[in-house]
C-alpha positions in Angstrom: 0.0 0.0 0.0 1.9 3.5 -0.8 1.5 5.4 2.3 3.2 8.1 1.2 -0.7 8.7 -0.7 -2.3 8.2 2.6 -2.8 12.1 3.9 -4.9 13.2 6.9 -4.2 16.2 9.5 -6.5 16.3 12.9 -8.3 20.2 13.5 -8.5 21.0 9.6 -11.0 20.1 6.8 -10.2 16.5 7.3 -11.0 17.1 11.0 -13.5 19.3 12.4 -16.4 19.7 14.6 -20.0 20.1 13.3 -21.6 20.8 16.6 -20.7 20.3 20.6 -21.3 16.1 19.9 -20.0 15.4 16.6 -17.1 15.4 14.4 -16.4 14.5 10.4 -13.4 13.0 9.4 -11.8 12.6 6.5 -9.2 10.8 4.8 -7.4 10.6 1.7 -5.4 7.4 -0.1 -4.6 6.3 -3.4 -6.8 6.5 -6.0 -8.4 2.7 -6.3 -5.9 1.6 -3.7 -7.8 0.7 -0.6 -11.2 -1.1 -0.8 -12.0 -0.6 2.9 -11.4 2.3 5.5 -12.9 1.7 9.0 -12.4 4.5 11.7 -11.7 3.6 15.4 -12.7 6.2 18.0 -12.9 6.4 22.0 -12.6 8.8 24.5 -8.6 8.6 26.1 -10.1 8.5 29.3 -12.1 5.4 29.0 -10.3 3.7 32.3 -12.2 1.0 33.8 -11.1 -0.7 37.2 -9.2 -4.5 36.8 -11.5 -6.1 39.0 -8.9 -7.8 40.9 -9.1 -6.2 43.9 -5.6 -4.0 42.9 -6.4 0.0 42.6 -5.2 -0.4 38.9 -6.8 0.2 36.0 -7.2 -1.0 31.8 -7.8 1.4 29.3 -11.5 0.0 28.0 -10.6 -2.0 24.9 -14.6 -2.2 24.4 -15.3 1.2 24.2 -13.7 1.4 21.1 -16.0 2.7 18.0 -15.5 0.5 14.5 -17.2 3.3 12.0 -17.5 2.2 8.5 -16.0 5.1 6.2 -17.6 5.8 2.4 -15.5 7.5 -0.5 -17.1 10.9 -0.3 -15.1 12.3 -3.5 -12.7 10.3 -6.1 -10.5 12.8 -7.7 -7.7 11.4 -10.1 -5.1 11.1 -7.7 -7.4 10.2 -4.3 -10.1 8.5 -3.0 -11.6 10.6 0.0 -13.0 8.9 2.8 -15.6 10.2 4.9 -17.6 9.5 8.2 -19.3 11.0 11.1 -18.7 10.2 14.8 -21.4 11.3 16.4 -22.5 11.4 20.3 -19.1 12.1 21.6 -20.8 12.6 25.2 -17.5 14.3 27.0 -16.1 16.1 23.8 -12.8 14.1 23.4 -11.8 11.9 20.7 -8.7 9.6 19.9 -9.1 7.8 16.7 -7.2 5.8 14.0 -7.8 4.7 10.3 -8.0 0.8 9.6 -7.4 0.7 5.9 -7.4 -2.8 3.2 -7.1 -4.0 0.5 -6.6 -7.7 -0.7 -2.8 -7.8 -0.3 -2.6 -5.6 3.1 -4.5 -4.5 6.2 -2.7 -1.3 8.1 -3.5 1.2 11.2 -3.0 4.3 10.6 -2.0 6.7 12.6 -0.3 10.1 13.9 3.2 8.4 13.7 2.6 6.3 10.3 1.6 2.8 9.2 1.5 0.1 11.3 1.1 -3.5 9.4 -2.1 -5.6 10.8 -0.9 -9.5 11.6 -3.3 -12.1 12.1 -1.2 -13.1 15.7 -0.9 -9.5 16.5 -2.3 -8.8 19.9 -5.5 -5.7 20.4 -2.7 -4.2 23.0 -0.8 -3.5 20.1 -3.7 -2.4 17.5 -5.6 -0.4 20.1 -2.2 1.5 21.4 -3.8 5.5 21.5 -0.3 6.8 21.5 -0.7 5.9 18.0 -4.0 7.3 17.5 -4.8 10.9 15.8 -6.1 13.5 19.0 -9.2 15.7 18.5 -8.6 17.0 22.2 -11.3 18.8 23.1 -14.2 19.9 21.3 -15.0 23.5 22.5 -18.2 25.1 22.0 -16.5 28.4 20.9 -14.1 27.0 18.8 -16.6 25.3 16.5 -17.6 27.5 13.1 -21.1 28.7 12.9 -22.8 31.1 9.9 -26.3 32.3 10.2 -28.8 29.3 9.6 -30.6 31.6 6.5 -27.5 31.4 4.2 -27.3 28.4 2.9 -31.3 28.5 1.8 -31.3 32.0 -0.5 -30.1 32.8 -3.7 -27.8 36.2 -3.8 -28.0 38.7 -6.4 -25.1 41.2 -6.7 -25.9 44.8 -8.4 -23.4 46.9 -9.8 -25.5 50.6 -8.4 -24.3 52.8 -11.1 -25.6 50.8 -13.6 -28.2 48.7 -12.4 -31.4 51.7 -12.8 -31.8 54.9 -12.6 -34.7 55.3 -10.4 -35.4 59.5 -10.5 -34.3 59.7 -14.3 -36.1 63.4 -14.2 -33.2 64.7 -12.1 -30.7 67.1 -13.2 -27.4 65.0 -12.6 -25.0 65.5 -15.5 -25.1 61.5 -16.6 -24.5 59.9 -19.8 -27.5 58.6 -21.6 -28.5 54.9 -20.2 -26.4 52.0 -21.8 -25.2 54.7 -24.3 -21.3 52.9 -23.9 -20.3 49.4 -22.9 -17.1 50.1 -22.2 -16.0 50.4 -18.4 -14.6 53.6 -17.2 -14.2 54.7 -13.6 -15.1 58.3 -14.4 -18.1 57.4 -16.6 -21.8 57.2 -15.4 -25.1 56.5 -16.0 -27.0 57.3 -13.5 -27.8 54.4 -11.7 -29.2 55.1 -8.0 -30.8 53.4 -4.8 -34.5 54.8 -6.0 -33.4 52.5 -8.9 -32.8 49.2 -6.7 -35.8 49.8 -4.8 -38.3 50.1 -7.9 -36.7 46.7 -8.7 -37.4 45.0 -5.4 -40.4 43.5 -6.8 -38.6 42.2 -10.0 -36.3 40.8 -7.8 -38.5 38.9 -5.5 -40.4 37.8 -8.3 -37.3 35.6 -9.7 -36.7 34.2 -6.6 -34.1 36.3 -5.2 -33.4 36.4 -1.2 -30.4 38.9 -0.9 -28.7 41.7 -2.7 -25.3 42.3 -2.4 -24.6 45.9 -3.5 -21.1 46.9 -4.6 -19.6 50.2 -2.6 -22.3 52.8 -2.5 -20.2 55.4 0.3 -19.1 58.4 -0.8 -16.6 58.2 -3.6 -15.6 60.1 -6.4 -15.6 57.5 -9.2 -18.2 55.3 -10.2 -17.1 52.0 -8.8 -16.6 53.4 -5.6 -14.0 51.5 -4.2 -12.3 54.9 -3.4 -14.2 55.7 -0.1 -13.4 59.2 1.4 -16.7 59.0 3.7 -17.7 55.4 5.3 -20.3 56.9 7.2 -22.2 58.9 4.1 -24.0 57.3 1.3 -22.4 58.9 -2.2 -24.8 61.9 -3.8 -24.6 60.1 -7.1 -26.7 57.3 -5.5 -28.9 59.1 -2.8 -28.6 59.7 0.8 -28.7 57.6 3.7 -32.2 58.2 4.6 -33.1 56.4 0.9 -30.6 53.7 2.1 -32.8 53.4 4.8 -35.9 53.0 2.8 -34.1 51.0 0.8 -33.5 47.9 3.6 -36.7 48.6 5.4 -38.5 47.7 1.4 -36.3 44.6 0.6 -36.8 43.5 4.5 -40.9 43.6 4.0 -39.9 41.4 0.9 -37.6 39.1 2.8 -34.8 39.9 1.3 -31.2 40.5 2.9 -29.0 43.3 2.4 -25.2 42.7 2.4 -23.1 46.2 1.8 -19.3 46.0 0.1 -16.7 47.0 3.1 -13.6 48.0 1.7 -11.1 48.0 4.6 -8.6 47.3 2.8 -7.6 50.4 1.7 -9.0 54.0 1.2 -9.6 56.9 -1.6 -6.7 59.4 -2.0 -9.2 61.9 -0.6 -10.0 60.6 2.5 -9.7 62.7 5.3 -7.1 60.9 7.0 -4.6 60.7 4.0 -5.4 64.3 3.1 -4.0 65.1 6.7 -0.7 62.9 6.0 -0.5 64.8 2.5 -0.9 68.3 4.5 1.3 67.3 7.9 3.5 64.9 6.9 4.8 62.7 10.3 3.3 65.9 11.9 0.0 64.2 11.3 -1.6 62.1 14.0 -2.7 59.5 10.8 0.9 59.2 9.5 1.1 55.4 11.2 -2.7 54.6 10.3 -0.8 53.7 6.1 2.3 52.7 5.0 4.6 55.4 4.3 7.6 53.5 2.3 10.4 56.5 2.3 9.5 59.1 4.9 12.2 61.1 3.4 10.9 61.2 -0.7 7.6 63.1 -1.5 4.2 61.2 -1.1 2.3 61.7 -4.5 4.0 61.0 -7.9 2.3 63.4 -9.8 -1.4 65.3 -10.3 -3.0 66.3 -13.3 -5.3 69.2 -13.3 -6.1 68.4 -9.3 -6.4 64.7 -10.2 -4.4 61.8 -9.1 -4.0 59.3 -12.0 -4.1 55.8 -11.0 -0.7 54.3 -12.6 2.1 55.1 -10.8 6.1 53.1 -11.9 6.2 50.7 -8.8 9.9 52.0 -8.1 8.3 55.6 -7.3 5.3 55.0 -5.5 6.1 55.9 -2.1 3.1 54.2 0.2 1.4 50.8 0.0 -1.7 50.8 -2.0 -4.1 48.6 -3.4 -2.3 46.9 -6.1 -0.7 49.8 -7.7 -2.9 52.3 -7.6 -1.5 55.5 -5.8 -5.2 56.7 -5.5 -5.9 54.3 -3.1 -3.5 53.9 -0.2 -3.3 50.8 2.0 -4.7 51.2 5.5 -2.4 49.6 8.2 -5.3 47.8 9.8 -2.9 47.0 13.1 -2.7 50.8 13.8 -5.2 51.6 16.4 -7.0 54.8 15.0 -7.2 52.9 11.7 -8.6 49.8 13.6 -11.4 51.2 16.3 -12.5 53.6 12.9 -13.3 50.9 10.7 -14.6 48.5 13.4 -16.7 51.3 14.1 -18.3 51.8 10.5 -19.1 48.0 10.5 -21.3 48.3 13.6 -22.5 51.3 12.6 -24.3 50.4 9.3 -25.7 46.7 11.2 -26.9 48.7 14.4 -28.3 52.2 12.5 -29.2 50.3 9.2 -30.6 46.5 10.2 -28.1 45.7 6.8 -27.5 41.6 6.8 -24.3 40.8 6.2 -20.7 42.5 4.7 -18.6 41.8 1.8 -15.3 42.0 2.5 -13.2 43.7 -0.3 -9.8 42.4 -0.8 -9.8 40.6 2.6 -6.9 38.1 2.2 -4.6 41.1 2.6 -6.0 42.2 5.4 -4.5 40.9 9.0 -6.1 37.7 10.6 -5.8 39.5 13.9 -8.2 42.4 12.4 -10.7 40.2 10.8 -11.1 38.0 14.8 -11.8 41.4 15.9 -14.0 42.5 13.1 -16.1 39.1 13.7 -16.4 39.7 17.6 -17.8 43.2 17.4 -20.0 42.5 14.2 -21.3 39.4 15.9 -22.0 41.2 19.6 -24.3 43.4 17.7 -26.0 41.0 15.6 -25.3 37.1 15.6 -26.8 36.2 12.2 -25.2 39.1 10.2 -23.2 37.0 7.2 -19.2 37.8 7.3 -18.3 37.5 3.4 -14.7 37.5 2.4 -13.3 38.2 -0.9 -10.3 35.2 -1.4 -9.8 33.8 -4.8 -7.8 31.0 -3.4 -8.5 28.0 -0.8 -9.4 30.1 2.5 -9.9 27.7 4.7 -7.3 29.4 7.4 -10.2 32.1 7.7 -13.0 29.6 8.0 -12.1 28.2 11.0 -15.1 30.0 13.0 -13.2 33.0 14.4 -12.8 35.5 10.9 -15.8 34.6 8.0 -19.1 33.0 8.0 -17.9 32.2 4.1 -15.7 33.3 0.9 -16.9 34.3 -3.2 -16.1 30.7 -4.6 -13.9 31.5 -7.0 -12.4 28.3 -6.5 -16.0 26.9 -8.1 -16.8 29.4 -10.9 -13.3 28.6 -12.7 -13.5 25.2 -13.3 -17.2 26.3 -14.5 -15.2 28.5 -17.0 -13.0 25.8 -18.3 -15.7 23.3 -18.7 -18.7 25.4 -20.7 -16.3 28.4 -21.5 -15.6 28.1 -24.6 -14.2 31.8 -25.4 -11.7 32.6 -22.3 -8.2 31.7 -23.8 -7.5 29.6 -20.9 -7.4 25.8 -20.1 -10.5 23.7 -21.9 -11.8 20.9 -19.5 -13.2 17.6 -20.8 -15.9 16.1 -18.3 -13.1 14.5 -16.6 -10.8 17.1 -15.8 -14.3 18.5 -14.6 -15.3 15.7 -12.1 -11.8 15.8 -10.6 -11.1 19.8 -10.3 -15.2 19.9 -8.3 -14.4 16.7 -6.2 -10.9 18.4 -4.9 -12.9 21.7 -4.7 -15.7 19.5 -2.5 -13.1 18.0 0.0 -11.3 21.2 0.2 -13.8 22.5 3.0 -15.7 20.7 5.5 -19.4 20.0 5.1 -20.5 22.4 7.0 -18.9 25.4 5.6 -19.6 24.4 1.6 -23.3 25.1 2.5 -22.8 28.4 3.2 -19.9 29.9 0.5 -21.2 32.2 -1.8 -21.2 30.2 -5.0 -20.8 32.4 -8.2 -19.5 32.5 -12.1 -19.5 35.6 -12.5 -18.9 38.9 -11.2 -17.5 42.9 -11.8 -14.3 41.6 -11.7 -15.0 38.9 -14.8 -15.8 38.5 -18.4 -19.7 37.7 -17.7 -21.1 33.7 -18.2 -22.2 34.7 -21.8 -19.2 35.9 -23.1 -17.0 32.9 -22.1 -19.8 30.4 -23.8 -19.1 32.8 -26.7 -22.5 33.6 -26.9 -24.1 30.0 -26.4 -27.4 30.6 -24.4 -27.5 26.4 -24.7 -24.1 26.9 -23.0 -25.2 29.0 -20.0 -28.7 27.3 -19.5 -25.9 24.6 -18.3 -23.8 26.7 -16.8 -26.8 28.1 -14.1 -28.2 24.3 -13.7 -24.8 23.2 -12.6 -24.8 26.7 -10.2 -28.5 26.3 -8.8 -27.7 22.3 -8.0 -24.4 22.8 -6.3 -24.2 23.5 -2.8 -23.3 26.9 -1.4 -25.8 30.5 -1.7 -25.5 31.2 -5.3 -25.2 34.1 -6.7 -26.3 36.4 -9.4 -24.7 38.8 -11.2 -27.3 41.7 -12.6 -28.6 41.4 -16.4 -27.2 38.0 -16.9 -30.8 36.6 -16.1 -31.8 38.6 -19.1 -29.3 38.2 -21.7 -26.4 40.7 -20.4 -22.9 40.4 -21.8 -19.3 41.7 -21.8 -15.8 40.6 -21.0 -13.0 41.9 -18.7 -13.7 45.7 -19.3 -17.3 45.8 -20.3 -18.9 43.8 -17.4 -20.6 46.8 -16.0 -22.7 47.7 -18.4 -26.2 49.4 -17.9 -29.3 47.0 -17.2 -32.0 46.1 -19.9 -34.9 47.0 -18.6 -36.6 46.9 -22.2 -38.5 43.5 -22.0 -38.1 43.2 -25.6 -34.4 43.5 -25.7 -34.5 40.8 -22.7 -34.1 37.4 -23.3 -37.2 36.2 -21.8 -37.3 33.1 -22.1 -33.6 32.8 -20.0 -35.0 34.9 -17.2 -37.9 32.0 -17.3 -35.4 29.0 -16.9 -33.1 31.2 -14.2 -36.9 31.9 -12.1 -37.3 28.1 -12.5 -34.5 26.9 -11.6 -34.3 29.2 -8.0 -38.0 27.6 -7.5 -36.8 24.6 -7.9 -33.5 24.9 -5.4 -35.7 26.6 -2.6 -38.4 23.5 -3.1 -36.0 21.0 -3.0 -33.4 20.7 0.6 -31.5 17.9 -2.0 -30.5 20.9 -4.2 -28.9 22.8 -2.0 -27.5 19.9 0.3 -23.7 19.4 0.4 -24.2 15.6 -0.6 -23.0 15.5 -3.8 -22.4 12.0 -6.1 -21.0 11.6 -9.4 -22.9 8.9 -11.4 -21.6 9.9 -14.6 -18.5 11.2 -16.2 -17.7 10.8 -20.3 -14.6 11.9 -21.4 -15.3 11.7 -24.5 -18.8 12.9 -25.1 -18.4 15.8 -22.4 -21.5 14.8 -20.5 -21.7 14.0 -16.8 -24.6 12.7 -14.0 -24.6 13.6 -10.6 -26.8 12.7 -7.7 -27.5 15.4 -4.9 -29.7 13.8 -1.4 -31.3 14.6 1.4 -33.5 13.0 3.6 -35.4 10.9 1.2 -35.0 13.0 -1.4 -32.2 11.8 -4.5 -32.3 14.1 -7.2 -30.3 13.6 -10.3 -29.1 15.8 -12.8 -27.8 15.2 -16.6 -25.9 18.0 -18.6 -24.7 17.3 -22.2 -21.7 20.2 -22.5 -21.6 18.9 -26.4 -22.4 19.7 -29.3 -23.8 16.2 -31.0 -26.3 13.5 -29.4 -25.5 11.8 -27.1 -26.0 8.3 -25.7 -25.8 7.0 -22.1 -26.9 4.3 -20.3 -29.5 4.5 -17.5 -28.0 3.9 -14.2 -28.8 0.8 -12.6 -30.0 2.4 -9.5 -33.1 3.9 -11.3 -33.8 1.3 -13.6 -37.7 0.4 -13.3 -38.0 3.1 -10.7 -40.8 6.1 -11.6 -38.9 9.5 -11.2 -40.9 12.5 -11.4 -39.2 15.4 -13.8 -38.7 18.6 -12.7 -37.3 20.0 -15.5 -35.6 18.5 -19.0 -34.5 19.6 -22.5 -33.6 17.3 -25.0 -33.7 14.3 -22.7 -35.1 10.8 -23.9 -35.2 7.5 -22.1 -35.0 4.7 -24.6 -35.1 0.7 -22.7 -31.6 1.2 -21.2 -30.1 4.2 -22.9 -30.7 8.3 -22.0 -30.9 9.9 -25.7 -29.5 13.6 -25.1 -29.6 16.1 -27.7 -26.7 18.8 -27.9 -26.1 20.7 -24.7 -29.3 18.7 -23.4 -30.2 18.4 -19.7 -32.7 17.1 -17.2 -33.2 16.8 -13.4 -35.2 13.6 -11.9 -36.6 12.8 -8.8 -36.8 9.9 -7.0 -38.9 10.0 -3.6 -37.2 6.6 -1.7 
């Protein structure tokens, strides 16, 4: 057996409490290697008297729990194991892996393999100093994220371009949709009168949260330049409209998360003006990161204006990439940390908003963002704590920084399967199964409910212009999003036919129904009904049936409860042929919604870029 393929760690993803009595492990071998993996668990302190009238006593050889382990995820490298130990009474836990095939039997354990002989003694297979430790399960170690999460479908507007909702007003805007290209200096008009004329649109599709991009006080029209936390920007209202604006989508049930950008500032905040005017005089100096105190701050202005490119080897103070109008805020400082702890509480205990995005967050200090979840969480427990990491963030889902991450990590192996206009890496079905089955086992259970799942966003090409225009293409593209688990997300327009790649993803809104694509917005509003009707949709269980190299097509299997729903995507263009799997064979599934789909003795017929979703009741 190659042990150097056997990989677990105890207190990570492969180890981690669910709640005060249970626990999920994990483990990973060989791909094909080991037919059987059995867990053994007990409590260390399972001591019982020897019964011979001596005051010694025997660890409780008994006690010991044999639980079976199932392959949760086969990648092409590893098979992951998976099982629950459950009523753990006194919260401690020693266990060890028994794994087989037909040529070996080992224990594994925190110091390595140990070869299982038939004359070997239990003293010697049940030795705990061998055996992995899961210490102590402590009630405010263990990660929680508001229960309503995992259950609602997000939908992210872009305000500046979304709708202008008092178009009589005499803001100097450019006429609506009137360019595609983005610009931070160019805009439309969009407002929060705009958003909440729309609340009504939006619950109509299903929708049960908004997350708005930066809408503080900003001078361009992205507004990730903030010179006023505490002030909604003119361009978009004022913060009694805000106001409105929550109480409306609250009488609608829908959530309200805001985009925090703590990560850095706008050149004309007050505090860097003051370093600008003082110098180290200022009392702000230490709230950034001055490189040279001795070399002037600002590169150059133009006409008043700070333009954003800056040669790295001159720009004197951190910033947001390299962008000299935005300087990095030193987050450890304690002005800079009690002032922007302070805006987060304020907009949750003024405001009632739901939950904060958190711009940029994997720059930001661990230490800040434990601090950030404390004082957020004092004022409202089920606020939702939404990072921005493009990359595996499980270091921050540990239960003391976010509730959850944008899945990143989930919409690009959605690009490399349908995209097929990106320039990157193309994904067969195979390459497919195994990049979503290492995403799966990347996080435990428990937090893969509640990410934020997404394929697009303002910072990407949009869904239709990776399928190169394909509406087949996306139909797929959403079904695989609305049957995955996680709180999927929408990005604005895209229900309706709204395109654009890398620099024209913020374009203005169709609101012109017949410039929509109706009948697109009709399958996206189904397929939300469908995932808030159905627990097995949005359940982390999640089964491959089904993968076909060659004729891109896969078949998963998501359950809950007696719910098994199964779901067939053809990512090709020709018919296809598949056979019927054996478990449903004979068995009357009810369809909940199918294109191109046809069941023929033992064969599924499946046109080009076909798909259906089954239920079987058990």
């Amino acid at each position: 057996m190659n042990t150097a393929a056997i990989i677990h760690e105890s207190k990570s993803a492969q180890a981690y409490a669910v709640d005060g009595r249970t626990l999920h492990i994990r483990v990973k071998t060989a791909k094909g290697e080991v037919t059987k993996s059995t867990l053994l668990a007990v409590d260390p302190f399972n001591w019982i008297p020897r019964g011979d009238g001596s005051p010694i006593y025997d660890f409780d050889i008994q006690s010991i729990r044999h639980i079976p382990m199932k392959v949760e995820q086969s990648t092409r490298e590893y098979d992951s194991w998976f099982c629950e130990v459950g009523e753990i009474d006194w919260g401690r836990t020693k266990y060890c892996f028994i794994l087989e095939n037909k040529e070996e039997k080992i224990l594994w354990g925190c110091h390595g393999a140990v070869s299982i002989q038939k004359e070997m003694k239990k003293e010697e297979i049940y030795n705990l100093s061998n055996y992995f430790n899961y210490p102590y399960i402590n009630e405010e170690d263990i990660y929680h994220a508001p229960q309503w999460v995992k259950d609602i479908v997000w939908y992210q507007i872009f305000p500046e371009r979304f709708c202008n909702g008092t178009p009589d007003d005499e803001r100097d805007v450019l006429p609506w949709g009137s360019d595609v290209v983005d610009g931070a200096e160019k805009k439309f008009g969009g407002n929060l009168e705009g958003v909440i004329s729309k609340l009504d649109y939006l619950k109509e599709m299903g929708i049960g949260g908004i997350y708005l991009n930066p809408i503080f006080s900003s001078p361009s029209s992205h507004k990730y330049d903030i010179q006023d936390y505490y002030k909604i920007d003119l361009d978009f209202g004022n913060n009694e409209i805000f106001s409105r604006l929550v109480k409306e989508a609250h009488k609608r049930n829908i959530r309200i998360m805001l985009d925090a950008v703590f990560n850095h500032c706008g050149y004309f905040h007050p505090f860097w003006q003051d370093v600008l005017t003082n110098g180290k005089n200022s009392k702000y100096y230490e709230c950034f990161y001055i490189v040279n105190p001795d070399k002037p701050l600002v590169y150059r202005e133009e006409n008043g204006e700070i333009p954003n490119d800056c040669p790295r080897d001159v720009l004197n103070y951190r910033t947001f990439a390299y962008t000299q109008n935005m300087p990095k805020w030193n987050t450890g400082h304690p002005l800079v940390r009690e002032y922007l702890l302070d805006v987060a509480c304020y907009w949750i205990r003024e405001y009632g908003i739901d939950g904060w995005r958190l711009d940029v967050s994997n720059e930001v200090s661990h230490d800040f963002w434990r601090e950030f979840r404390k004082r957020v969480k004092e004022i409202n427990p089920d606020t939702y704590i939404l990072g921005e990491n493009w990359d595996n963030s499980y270091p921050w889902l540990r239960g003391d920084q976010f509730d959850a991450v944008m899945n990143y990590e989930f919409a690009v192996p959605v690009w490399n399967f349908f995209g097929k206009n990106r320039g990157g890496e193309d994904y067969t079905a195979e390459d497919f199964q195994n990049a979503i089955g290492n995403l799966l086992i990347e996080y435990p259970q428990n937090v893969t409910n509640n990410l934020l799942t997404l394929i697009e966003s303002h910072d990407t090409s949009r869904m239709l212009e990776l399928v190169g225009g394909n509406k087949q293409v996306l139909r797929l593209a959403y079904l695989f999003l609305m049957t995955f688990p996680g709180s999927p997300c929408i990005y604005y327009g895209s229900e309706v036919g709204l395109s654009g790649g890398e620099h024209s993803n913020r374009q203005c809104m169709i609101w012109e129904e017949n410039e929509q694509d109706r009948e697109l917005l009709s399958d996206i509003t189904k397929m939300i009904t469908l995932r808030k009707e159905h627990e097995a949709l949005r359940a982390a269980d999640f089964r491959w049936k089904y993968c076909s190299k060659e004729m891109n097509t896969i078949v998963y299997e998501k359950k809950a409860g007696r719910e098994r729903i199964y779901v067939i995507l053809n990512n090709s263009e020709r018919i296809v042929q598949i056979p019927v799997l054996k478990e449903l064979d004979g068995k009357k599934t009810e369809i909940l919604m199918s294109d191109g789909v046809k069941e023929k003795k033992d064969i599924w017929e499946i046109k080009a870029y076909g798909f259906s979703m089954m239920l079987l009741r058990e």
